[in-house]
C-alpha positions as a Python dict, from the first residue, in 0.01 Angstrom:
ca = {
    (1, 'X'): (0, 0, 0),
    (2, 'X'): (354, 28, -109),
    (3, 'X'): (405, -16, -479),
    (4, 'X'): (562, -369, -562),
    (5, 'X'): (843, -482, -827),
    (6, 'X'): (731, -459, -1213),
    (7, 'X'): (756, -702, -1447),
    (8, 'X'): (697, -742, -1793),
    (9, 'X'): (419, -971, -1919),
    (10, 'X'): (366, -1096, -2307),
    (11, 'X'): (174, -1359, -2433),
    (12, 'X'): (284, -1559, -2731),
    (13, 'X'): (2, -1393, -2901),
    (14, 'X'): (188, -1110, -2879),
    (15, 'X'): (508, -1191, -2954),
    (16, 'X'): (337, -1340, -3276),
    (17, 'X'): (145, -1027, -3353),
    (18, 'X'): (535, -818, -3313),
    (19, 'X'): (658, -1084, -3523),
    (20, 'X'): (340, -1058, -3789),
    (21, 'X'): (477, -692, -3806),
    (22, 'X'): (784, -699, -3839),
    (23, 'X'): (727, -985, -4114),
    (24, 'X'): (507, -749, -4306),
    (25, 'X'): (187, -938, -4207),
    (26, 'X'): (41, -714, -4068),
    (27, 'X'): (-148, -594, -3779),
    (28, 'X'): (-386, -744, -3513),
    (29, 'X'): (-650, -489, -3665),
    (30, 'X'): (-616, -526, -4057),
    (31, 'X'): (-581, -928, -4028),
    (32, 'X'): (-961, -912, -3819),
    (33, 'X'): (-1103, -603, -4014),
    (34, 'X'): (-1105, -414, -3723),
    (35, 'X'): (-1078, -45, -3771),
    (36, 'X'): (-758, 121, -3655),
    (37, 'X'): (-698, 235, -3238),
    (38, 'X'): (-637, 611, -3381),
    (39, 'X'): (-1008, 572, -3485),
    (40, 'X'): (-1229, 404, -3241),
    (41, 'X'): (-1039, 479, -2922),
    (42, 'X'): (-1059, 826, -2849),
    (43, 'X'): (-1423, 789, -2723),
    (44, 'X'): (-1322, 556, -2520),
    (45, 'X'): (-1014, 721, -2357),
    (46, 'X'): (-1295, 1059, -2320),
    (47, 'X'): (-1507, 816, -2173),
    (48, 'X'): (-1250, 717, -1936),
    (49, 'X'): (-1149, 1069, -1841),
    (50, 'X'): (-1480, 1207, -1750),
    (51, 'X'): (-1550, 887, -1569),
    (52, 'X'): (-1260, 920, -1347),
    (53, 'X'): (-1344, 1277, -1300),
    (54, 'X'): (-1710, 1228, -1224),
    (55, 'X'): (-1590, 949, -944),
    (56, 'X'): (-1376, 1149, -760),
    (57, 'X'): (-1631, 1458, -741),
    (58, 'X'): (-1840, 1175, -562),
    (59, 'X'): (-1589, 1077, -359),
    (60, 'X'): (-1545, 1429, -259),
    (61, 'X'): (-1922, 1482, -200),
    (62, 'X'): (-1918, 1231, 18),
    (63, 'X'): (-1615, 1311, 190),
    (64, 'X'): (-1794, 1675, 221),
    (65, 'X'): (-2075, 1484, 395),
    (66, 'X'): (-1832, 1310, 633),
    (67, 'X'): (-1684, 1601, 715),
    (68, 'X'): (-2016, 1758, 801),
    (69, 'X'): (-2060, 1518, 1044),
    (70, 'X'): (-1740, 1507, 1188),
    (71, 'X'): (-1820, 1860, 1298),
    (72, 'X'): (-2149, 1799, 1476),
    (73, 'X'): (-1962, 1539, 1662),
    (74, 'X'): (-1652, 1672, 1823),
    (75, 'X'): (-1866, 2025, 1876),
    (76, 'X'): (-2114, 1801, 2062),
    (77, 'X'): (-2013, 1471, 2108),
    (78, 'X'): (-2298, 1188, 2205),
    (79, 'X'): (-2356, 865, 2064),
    (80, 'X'): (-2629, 916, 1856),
    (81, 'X'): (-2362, 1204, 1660),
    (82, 'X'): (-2059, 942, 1671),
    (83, 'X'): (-2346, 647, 1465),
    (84, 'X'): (-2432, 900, 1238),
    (85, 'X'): (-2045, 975, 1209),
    (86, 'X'): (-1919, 649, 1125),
    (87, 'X'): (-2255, 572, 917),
    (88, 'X'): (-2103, 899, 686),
    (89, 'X'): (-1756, 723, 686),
    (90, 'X'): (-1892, 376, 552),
    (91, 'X'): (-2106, 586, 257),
    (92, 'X'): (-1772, 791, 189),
    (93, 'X'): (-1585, 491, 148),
    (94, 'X'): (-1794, 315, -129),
    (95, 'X'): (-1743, 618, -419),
    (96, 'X'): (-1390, 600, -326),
    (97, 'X'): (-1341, 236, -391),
    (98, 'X'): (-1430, 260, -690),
    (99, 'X'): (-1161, 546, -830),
    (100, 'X'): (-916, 212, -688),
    (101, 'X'): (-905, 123, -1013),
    (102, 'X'): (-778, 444, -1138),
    (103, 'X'): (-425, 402, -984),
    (104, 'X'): (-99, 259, -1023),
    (105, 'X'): (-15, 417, -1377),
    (106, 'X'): (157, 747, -1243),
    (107, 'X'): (-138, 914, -1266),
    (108, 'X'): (-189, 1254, -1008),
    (109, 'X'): (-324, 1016, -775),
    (110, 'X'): (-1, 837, -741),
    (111, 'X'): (251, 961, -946),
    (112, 'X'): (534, 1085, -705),
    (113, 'X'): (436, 1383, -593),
    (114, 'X'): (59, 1240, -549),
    (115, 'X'): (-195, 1186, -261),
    (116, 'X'): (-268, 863, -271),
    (117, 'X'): (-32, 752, 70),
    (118, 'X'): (-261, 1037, 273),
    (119, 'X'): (-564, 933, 150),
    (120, 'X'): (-599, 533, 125),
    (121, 'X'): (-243, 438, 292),
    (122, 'X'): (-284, 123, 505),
    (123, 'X'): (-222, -91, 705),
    (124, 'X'): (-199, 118, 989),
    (125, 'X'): (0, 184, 1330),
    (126, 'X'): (-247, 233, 1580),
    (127, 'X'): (-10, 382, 1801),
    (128, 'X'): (129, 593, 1605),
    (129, 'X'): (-181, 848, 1601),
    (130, 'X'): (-377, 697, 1967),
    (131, 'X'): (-401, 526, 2271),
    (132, 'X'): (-427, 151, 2221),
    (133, 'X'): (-486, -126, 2470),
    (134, 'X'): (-210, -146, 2700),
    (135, 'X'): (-67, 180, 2667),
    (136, 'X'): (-312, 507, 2729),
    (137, 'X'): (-41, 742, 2659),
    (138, 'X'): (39, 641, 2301),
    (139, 'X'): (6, 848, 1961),
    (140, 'X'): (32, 1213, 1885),
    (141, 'X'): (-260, 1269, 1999),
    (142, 'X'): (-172, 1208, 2352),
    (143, 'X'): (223, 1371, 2319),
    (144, 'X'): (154, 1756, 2316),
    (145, 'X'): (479, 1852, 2411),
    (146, 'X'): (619, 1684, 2065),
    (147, 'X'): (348, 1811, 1848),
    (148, 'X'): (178, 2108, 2019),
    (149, 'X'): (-14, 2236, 1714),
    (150, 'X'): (-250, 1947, 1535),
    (151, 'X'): (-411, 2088, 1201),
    (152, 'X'): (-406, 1974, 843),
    (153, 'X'): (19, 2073, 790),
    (154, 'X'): (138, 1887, 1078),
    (155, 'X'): (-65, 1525, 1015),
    (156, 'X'): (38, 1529, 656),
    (157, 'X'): (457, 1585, 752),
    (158, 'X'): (375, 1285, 980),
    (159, 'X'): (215, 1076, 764),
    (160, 'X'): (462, 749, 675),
    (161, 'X'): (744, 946, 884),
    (162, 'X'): (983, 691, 997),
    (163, 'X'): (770, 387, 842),
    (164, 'X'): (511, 301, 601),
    (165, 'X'): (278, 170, 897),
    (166, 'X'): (301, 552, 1054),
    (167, 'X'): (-55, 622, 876),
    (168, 'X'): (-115, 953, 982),
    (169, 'X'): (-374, 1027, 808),
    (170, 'X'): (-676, 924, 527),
    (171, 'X'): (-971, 717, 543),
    (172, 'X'): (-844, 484, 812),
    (173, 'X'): (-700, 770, 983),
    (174, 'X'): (-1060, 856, 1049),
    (175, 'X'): (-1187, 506, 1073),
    (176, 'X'): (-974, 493, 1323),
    (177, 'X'): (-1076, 767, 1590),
    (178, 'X'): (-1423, 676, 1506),
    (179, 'X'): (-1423, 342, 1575),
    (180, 'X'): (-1125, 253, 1798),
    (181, 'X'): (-956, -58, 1782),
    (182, 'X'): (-1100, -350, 1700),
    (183, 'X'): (-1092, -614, 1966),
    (184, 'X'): (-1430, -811, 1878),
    (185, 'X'): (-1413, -1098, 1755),
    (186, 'X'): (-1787, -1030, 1563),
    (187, 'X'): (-1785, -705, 1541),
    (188, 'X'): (-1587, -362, 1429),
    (189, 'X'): (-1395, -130, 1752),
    (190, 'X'): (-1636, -3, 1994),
    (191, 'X'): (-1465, 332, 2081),
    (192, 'X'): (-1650, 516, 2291),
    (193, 'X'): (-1803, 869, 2228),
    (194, 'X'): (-1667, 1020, 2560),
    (195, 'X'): (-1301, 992, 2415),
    (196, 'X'): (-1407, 1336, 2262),
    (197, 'X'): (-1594, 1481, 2583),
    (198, 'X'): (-1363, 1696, 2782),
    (199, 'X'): (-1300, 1583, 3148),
    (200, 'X'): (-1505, 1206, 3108),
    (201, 'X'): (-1204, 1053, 3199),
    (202, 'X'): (-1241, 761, 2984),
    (203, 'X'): (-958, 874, 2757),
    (204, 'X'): (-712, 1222, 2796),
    (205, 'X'): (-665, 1459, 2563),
    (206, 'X'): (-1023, 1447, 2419),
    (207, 'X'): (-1020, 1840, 2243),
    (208, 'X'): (-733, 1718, 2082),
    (209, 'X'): (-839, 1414, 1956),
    (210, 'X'): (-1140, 1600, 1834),
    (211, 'X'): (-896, 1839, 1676),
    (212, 'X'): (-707, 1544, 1538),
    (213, 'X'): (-1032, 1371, 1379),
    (214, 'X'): (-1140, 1722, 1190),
    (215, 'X'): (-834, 1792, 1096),
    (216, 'X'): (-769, 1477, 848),
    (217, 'X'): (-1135, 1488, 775),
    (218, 'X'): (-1025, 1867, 631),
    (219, 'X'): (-659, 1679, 449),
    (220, 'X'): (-859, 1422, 305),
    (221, 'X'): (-1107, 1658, 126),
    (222, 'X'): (-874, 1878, -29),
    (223, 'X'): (-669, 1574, -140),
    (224, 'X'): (-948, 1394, -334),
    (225, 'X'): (-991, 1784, -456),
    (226, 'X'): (-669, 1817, -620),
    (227, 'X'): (-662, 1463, -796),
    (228, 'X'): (-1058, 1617, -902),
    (229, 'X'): (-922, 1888, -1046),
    (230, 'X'): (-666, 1729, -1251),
    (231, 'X'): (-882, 1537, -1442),
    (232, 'X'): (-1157, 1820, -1455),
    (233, 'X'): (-1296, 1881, -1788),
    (234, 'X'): (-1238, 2215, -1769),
    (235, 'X'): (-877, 2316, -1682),
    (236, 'X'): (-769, 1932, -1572),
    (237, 'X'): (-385, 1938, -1634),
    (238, 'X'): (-382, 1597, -1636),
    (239, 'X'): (-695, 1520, -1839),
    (240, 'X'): (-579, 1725, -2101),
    (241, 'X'): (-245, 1548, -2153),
    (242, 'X'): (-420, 1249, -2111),
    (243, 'X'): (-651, 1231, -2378),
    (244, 'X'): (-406, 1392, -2622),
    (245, 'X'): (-173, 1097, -2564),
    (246, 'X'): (-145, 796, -2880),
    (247, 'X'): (-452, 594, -2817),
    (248, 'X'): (-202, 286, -2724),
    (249, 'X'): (-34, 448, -2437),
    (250, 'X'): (-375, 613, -2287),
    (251, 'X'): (-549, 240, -2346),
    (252, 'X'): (-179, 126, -2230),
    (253, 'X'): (-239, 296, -1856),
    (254, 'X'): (-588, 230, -1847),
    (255, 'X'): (-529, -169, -1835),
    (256, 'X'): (-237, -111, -1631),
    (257, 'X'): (-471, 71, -1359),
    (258, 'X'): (-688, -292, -1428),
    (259, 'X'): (-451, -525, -1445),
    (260, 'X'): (-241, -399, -1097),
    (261, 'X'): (-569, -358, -923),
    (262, 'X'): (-690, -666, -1015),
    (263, 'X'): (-392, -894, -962),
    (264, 'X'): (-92, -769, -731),
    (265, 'X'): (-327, -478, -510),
    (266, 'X'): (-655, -681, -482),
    (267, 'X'): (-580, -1065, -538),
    (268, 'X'): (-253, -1018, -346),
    (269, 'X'): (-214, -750, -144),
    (270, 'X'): (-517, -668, -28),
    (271, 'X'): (-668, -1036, 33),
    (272, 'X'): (-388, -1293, -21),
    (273, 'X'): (-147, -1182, 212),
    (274, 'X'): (-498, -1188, 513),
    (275, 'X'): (-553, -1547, 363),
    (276, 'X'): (-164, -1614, 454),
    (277, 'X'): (-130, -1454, 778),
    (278, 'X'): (-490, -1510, 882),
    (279, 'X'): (-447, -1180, 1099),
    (280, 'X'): (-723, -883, 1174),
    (281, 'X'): (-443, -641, 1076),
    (282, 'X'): (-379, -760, 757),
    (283, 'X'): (-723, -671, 621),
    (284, 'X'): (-831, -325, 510),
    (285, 'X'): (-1083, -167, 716),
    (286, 'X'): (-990, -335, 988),
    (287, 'X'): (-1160, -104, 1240),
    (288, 'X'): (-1493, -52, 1121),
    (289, 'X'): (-1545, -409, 928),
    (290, 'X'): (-1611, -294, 618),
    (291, 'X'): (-1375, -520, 446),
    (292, 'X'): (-1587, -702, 219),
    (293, 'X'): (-1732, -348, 120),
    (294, 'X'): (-1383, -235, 18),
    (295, 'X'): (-1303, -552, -170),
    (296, 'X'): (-1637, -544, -391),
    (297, 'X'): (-1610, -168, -481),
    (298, 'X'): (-1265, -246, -552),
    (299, 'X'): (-1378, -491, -779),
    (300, 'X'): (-1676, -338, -934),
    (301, 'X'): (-1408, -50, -1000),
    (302, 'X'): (-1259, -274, -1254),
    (303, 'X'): (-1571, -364, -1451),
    (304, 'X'): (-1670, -28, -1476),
    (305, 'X'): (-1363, 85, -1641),
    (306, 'X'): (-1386, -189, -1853),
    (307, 'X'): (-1758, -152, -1944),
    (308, 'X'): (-1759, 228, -1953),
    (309, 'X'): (-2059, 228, -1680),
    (310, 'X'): (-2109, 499, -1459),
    (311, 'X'): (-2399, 444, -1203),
    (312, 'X'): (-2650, 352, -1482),
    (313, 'X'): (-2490, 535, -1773),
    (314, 'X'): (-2270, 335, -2029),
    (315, 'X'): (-2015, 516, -2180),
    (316, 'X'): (-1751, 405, -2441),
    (317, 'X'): (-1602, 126, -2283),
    (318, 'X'): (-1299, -95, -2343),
    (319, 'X'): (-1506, -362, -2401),
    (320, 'X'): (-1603, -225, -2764),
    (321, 'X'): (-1260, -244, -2876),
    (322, 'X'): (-1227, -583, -2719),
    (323, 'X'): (-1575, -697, -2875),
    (324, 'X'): (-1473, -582, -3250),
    (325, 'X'): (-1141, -753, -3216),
    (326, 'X'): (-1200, -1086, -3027),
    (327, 'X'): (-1603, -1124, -2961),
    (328, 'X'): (-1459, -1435, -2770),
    (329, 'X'): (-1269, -1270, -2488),
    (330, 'X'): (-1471, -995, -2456),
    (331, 'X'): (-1728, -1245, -2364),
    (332, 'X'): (-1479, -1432, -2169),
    (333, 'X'): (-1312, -1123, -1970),
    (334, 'X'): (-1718, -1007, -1908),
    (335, 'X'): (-1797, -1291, -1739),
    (336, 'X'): (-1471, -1355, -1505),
    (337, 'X'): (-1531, -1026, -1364),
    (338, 'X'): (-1862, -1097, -1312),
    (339, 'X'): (-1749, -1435, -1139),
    (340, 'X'): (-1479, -1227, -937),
    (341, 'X'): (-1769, -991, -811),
    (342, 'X'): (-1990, -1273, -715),
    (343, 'X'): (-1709, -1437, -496),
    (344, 'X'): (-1651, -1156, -356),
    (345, 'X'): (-2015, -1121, -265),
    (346, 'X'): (-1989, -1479, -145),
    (347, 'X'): (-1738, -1352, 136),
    (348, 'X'): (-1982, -1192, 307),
    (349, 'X'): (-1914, -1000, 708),
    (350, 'X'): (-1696, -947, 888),
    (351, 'X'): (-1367, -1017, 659),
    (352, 'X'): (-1134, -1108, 965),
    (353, 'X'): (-1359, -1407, 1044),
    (354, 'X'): (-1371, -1549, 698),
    (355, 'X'): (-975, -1594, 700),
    (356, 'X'): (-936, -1828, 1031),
    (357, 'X'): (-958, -2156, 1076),
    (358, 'X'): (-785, -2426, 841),
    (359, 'X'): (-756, -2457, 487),
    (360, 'X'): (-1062, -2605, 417),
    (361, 'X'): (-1295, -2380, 633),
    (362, 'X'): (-1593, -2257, 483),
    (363, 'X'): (-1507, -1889, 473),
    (364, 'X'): (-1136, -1961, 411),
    (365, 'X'): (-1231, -2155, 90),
    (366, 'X'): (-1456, -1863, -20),
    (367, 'X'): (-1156, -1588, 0),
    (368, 'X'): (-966, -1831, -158),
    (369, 'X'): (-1195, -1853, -448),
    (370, 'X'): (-1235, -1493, -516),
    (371, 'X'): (-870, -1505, -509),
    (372, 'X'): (-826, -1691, -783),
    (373, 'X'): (-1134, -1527, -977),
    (374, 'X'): (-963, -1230, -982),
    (375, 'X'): (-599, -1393, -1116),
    (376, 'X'): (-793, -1566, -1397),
    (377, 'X'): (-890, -1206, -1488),
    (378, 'X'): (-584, -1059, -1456),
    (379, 'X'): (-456, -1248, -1724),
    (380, 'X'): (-745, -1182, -1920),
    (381, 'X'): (-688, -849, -1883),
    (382, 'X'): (-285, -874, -2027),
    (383, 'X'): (-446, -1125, -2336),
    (384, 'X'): (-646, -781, -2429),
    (385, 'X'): (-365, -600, -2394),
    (386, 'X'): (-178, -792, -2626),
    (387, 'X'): (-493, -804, -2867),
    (388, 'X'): (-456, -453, -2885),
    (389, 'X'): (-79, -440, -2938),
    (390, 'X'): (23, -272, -2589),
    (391, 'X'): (320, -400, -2428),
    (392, 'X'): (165, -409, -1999),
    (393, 'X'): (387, -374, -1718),
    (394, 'X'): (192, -540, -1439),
    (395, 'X'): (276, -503, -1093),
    (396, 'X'): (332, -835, -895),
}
């Protein structure tokens, strides 16, 4: 999505902890015993680092696995090829919602020369890329005298060209030409495989749709590969800066990545405004519903940063600093994200149907409820930023 307004959150705790200081009181840390950031937080900003890292080289195996199957598909197109195709998409998805959480701090995901609006960019523009009910000839697909050549160079110039819904290419680019538009009231787009058999007839220009389909499959690879690299052990530009930043501004982005994903992307964004509107277009994988997928990874995104958990490792998480600090919100923080991930859960399939009827509706109510699980952790998330000191910009 497009980046929202900033504004600048502090709690009177921590206007009374800059007051404390500038009082002579003294700090947060030395008033609870706690020892100092510049000791205890490096392990957790490594921790951080090589769990961002290890995410996206998931993402990208994944993505490698997609791609794999994008190939067998539009070189031999049949239904069996185009189940196993979207089945690759819907695994590819889940590493990457996860690395969600790793955004809106400038990183080289997002920072302004990043990849984030050709990876994840939504909602999209059918049209812009395809035919769409009512209008065969649509898309860029289907206007080769405009755009003769379609390979990895010309999808990404097009990408938001003339409008942030003129998603060119990414996840739901592919989501997309796999599944077709969603018209089901039940169920995700039912886009048939012959769109990518020359001379069916059920849709023209099927070589280059198939050229289309491999072609952002090939963009969205080397994408997640650069933001990989920059956080790579290794040689990881990024990484390296990164961890050699004051522990306050490192911890600083870290709960800004939280906080923005939790509140204005998630909360807002990504489920409010679908609660509001109560339209299919509104909600994130709107082709393929895998919504409530995208939603919980999302989520669980946040409590592993927060935890330091990868898969069934635990790293150095933030919750240690928390815990030595404030046992109390730790505690607290723990269990609202649990509480956000279990209303999430709740949801349940498909996401579109959840967010009709009135008010009171039973699936209505339950979006409504993670809503608001994941705003009461938001501003948990800005109290530990003030226990540790850190001034957070949080996006709104």
């Amino acid at each position: 999505m497009t980046k929202p307004a900033t504004r600048i959150l502090k709690s009177a705790a921590f206007v009374t902890a800059v007051a404390g200081l500038l009082t002579g009181c003294g700090s947060e840390e030395a008033s609870s015993g706690a020892k100092p950031l510049s000791e205890t937080a490096p392990p957790v900003i490594e921790a951080y680092a090589n769990l961002v890292h290890g995410s996206y080289v998931e993402a990208m195996d994944e993505t490698a696995s997609l791609n794999a199957s994008l190939a067998s598909f539009v070189a031999e197109p049949s239904q069996q090829k185009l189940d196993t195709a979207r089945e690759a998409w819907l695994l590819a998805r889940d590493p990457y919602g996860l690395t969600e959480a790793f955004r809106f701090y400038g990183g080289p995901i997002d920072d302004d020369d990043g990849p984030e609006g050709r990876i994840n960019a939504w909602p999209m523009d059918e049209a812009y890329v395809d035919y769409v009910e009512g209008d065969a000839n649509a898309g860029i697909i289907n206007d080769a005298a405009t755009y003769p050549t379609i390979d990895e160079t010309t999808i990404a110039e097009l990408n938001e060209k003339d409008g942030e819904k003129n998603i060119a290419t990414g996840y739901h680019a592919i989501e997309f030409l796999l599944w077709g538009q969603d018209l089901s009231a039940d169920g995700p787009g039912q886009r048939p495989y012959t769109d990518y058999v020359v001379e069916m007839g059920t849709a023209a220009n099927q070589e280059r749709r198939g050229q289309y389909l491999l072609a952002t499959g090939k963009l969205l690879l080397q994408d997640l590969g650069s933001v990989s690299a920059e956080w790579a052990p290794e040689g990881g530009a990024y990484r390296a800066s990164f961890v050699a930043l004051p522990p306050e501004e490192a911890l600083r982005r870290i709960l800004l990545g939280l906080g923005s994903l939790s509140g204005a992307e998630l909360a807002g964004e990504r489920m409010q405004v679908a609660w509001d509107t109560k339209e299919q277009e509104d909600e994130h994988s709107c082709f393929s519903d895998n919504t409530h997928k995208d939603l919980l990874n999302n989520a669980l995104g946040i409590q592993n940063v927060y935890l330091g958990r990868r898969g069934n490792v635990d790293l150095p998480g933030l919750d240690e600093l928390v815990r030595e600090r404030d046992p109390a919100l730790d505690a607290r923080l723990q269990a609202e994200m649990q509480a956000s991930i279990d209303a999430i859960k709740a949801i349940g399939a498909p996401f579109d149907q959840a967010i009709l009827g009135d008010d009171m509706a039973a699936g209505r109510q339950k979006v409504k409820t993670a809503i608001e699980a994941l705003r009461k952790q938001t501003t948990s998330i800005i109290e530990v930023a003030t226990l540790l000191g850190i001034e957070l910009n949080i996006e709104e």
